[in-house]
C-alpha positions, 0 to 999 in steps of 0.5 A: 291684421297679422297672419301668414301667407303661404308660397307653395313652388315646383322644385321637382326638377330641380331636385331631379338635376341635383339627383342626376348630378350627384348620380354623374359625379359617382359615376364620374369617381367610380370610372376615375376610379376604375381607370386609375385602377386599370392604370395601376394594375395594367400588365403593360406601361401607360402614360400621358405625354402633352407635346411628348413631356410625360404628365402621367405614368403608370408603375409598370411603365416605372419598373419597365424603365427603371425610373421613380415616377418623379424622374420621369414627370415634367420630362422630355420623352427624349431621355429614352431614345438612344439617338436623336435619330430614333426620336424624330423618326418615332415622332413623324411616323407615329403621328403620321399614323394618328393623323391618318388612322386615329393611332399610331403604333411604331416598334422602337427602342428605349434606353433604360435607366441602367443603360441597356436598351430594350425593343419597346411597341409604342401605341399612342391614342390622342384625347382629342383626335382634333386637337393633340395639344390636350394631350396624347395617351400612350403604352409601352410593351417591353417586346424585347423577349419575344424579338430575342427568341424571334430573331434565335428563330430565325437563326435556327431555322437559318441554321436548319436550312443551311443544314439541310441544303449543305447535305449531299441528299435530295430532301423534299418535303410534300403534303399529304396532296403531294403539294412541295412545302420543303426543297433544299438545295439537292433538289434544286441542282437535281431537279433544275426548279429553284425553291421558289418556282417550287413550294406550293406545286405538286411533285410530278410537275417540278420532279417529274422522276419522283412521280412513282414515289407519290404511292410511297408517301401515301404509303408511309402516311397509312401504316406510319412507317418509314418506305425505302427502296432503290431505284434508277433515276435520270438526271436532268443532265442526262447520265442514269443514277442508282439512287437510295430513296426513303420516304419518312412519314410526318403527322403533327400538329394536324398537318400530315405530308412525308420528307422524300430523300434521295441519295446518290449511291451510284459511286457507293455500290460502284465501290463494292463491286469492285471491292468483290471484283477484287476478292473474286480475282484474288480467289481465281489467282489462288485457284489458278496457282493451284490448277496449273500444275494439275492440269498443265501437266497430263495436258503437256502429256496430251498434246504432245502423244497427239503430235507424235500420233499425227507424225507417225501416222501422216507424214512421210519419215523413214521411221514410218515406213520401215515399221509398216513395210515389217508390218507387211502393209504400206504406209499408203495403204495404212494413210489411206483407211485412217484418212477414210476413218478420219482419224487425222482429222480426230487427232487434229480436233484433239490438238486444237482442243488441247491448245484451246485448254492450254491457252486457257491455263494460261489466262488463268495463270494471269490471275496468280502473277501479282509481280508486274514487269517494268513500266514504261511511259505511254501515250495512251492516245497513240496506243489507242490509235495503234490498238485501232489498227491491229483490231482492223487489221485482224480480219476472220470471216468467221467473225460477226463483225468487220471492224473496219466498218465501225465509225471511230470518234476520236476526243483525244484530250491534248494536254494529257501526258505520257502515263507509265505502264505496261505497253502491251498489257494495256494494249491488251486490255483496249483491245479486249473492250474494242472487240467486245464493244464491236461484236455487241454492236454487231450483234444487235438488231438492224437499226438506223444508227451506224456502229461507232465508237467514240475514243476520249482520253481526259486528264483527271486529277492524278490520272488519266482517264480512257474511256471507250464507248459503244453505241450497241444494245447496252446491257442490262443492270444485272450483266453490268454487275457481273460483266468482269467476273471470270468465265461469266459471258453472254455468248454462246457456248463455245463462242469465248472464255468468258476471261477477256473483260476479268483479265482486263480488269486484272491488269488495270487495277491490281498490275497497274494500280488503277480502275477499271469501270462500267456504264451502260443504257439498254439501247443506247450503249455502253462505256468502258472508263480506265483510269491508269496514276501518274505516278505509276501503280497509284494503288498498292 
């Protein structure tokens, strides 16, 4: 009997697993594929190294180098490191990293085929963080662009800041909080605050002075506009300074704050006024040229009719009595009514008023007399001393002050050497600022502090420096500024010219070439610096 016998089997799940095989192993290819691509097409280098022999490399990381793909196969990475040193270095910390993170990232340098040496990020990820002998994957970025124009940064911002710290300003840059974000070395020295106990604090706690100056740079930030102004400021130091400030508004990039600048401009306008100073005295000489022979001469006419007046009328002379006794009266008789009229006393008010007017033209005529007598050497601090005893010694109780009640401090410099000048035009202008100084001190409100002067001489360079300083009321910024014009005075009329400080001026700077300055504090006083050359009327 024949026949057919039938065997019916499940293959079902084998048919599934080849499914799913065949399905992995597409899946397989496409991501080989797509990581090949990546490889390929990855803007950055990429490789494969097994024990730092490159086994893979992408053709970026070939172009990067300079190499064909089959120079750098099967070799030692070593063939890119400029040093034996730079290689070992790269190996213990980039698989410190690994062994600590899972990857490791070094800055380093590769030495390209052609020579030059590029700054290269290495990022290297192993296959198997257990086991680094199956092979370690890594990419190399070519940074040496980016570390160019960071260290050309870096030499800018160097540049900049030694730029604006080699300025003579003040230049702080604030927030729109007024929190410091910039301090150069101006602000540091005027400020006493080093830039780093400065950035980040706000301007009233380092630059206690600029506090007012917090309005000014909301100011500038509001209208967008550039703030200046001139002001007095205090140093740490102590001395006071005209001071230029200007607020320049910033907004950029989102960040609004100011740059606040400070310039000294104390010398500066020290400088102008003595150049008008000048200009002043030069127009007074011309006009004192011109007004001498004017008045000097009905002056001369004045006084002596007056003299002759009060001779002919209250002294006893032959000639006085002969023509009052042809007259038919007395010379007694005729004394006796002008004595009762006061007629004496008139014409001797008259002789005093002309000598007053006399003395006057003659002060002014200082101005006009550009030719100075010989010179000779000087110590000054001997003259001073000497100046000193004739102004105690020149005693008038009409006077609101007795000079031998005022302290003298003496600061006598001893290496300072004989100056030549003019002994008694000098003389004169010491001792102008001496009763000046002591009538101001004497004129002030009662207080605690015994007058005094303090007398200092300094060598300065090419000069010699005296200055005499007060400890009186000071004067205000705008008697300061006019305090050697002719005929200006705070006295009461009557009470001076006005011409002692102009005349002392005069003297120091166009006689004797030197400078003649002023300095003063309301409230605490007042000092008068002259500097006299070395060489002898140092300017023409």
């Amino acid at each position: 009997m024949t026949g057919v016998v039938l065997v019916f089997r499940d293959v079902t799940d084998q048919y599934r697993e080849q499914a799913q095989r065949r399905q992995a192993e597409r899946a397989l290819r496409g991501s080989e594929a797509h990581l090949r691509s990546i490889f390929r097409a990855a803007p950055t280098g990429i490789g494969l190294v097994y024990n730092r022999v490159f086994e893979e490399v992408n053709e970026r990381l070939c172009r990067m180098l300079g190499y064909q793909a089959d120079e750098l196969l099967g070799r030692n990475a070593r063939m890119l490191y400029p040093s034996d040193a730079e290689y070992d270095w790269v190996g213990r910390e980039k698989y410190r990293q690994i062994e600590q993170f899972g990857t490791g990232t070094v800055e380093t340098r590769w030495r390209r085929k052609d020579g030059t040496e590029i700054e290269v990020l290495l990022s290297s990820t192993p296959l198997d963080p257990t086991d680094l002998s199956l092979g370690v994957t890594f990419t190399a970025l070519d940074i040496t662009d980016r570390i160019q124009a960071l260290e050309e940064l870096k030499r800018l911002r160097s540049l900049l800041t030694s730029i604006i710290d080699s300025m003579p300003s003040v230049l702080v840059a604030v927030d729109r909080d007024g929190r410091v974000t910039a301090w150069n070395r101006g602000a540091a020295e005027s400020s006493g605050v080093p830039v780093e106990q400065a950035s980040g604090r706000t301007l009233p706690e380092v630059f206690p002075q600029l506090d007012a100056e917090l309005e000014r740079v909301r100011a500038a930030l509001a209208s967008g506009s550039i703030q200046q102004a001139r002001t007095i400021i205090e140093g740490t130091d102590g001395p006071v300074r005209l001071t230029d400030i200007t607020v320049y508004p910033l907004a950029e990039n989102g960040v609004a704050g100011a740059v606040i600048r400070l310039d000294d401009v104390t010398e500066r306008v020290r400088m102008e006024e003595r150049m008008i100073q000048s200009e002043k005295m030069l127009s007074v000489g011309g006009l004192a040229a011109g007004m001498a022979h004017e008045v000097n001469n009905p002056l001369a006419a004045i006084l002596q009719n007056v003299q002759n007046a009060l001779r002919r009328t209250t002294e006893d002379l032959p000639a006085n009595r002969q023509a009052a006794e042809a007259a038919g009266i007395s010379l007694e008789a005729i004394q006796d009514y002008l004595e009762r009229r006061g007629v004496p006393r008139m014409l001797r008010g008259v002789l005093e008023s002309g000598r007053r007017a006399a003395e006057l033209v003659e002060n002014m005529l200082s101005f006009s007399r550009k030719s100075p007598g010989a010179l000779s050497t000087c110590d000054l601090a001997e003259l001073l001393e000497k100046t000193v005893a004739l102004a105690a010694s020149d005693y008038d109780p009409s006077k609101q002050y007795d000079f031998r009640h005022i302290r003298i401090v003496r600061d006598y410099a001893a290496d300072c050497p004989p100056v030549p000048c003019e002994r008694s035009k000098i003389q004169q202008v010491f001792l102008n600022v001496l009763k000046n100084g002591a009538e101001a001190m004497m004129a002030r409100e009662q207080s605690e502090r015994e007058p005094a002067f303090v007398l200092r001489t300094r060598c300065d360079g090419p000069w010699v420096r005296v200055d005499i300083e007060d400890n009186g009321p000071g004067m205000p910024e705008e008697v300061r500024r006019r305090v050697f014009e002719p005929f200006f005075t705070t006295r009461e009329v009557g009470s001076g010219t006005g011409l002692g400080l102009s005349i002392s001026y005069f003297i120091v700077t166009q006689q004797h070439g030197g400078s003649m300055t002023v300095d003063s504090t309301v409230g605490k006083g007042t000092v008068f610096s002259i500097l006299l050359p070395l060489a002898g009327r140092g300017i023409p």
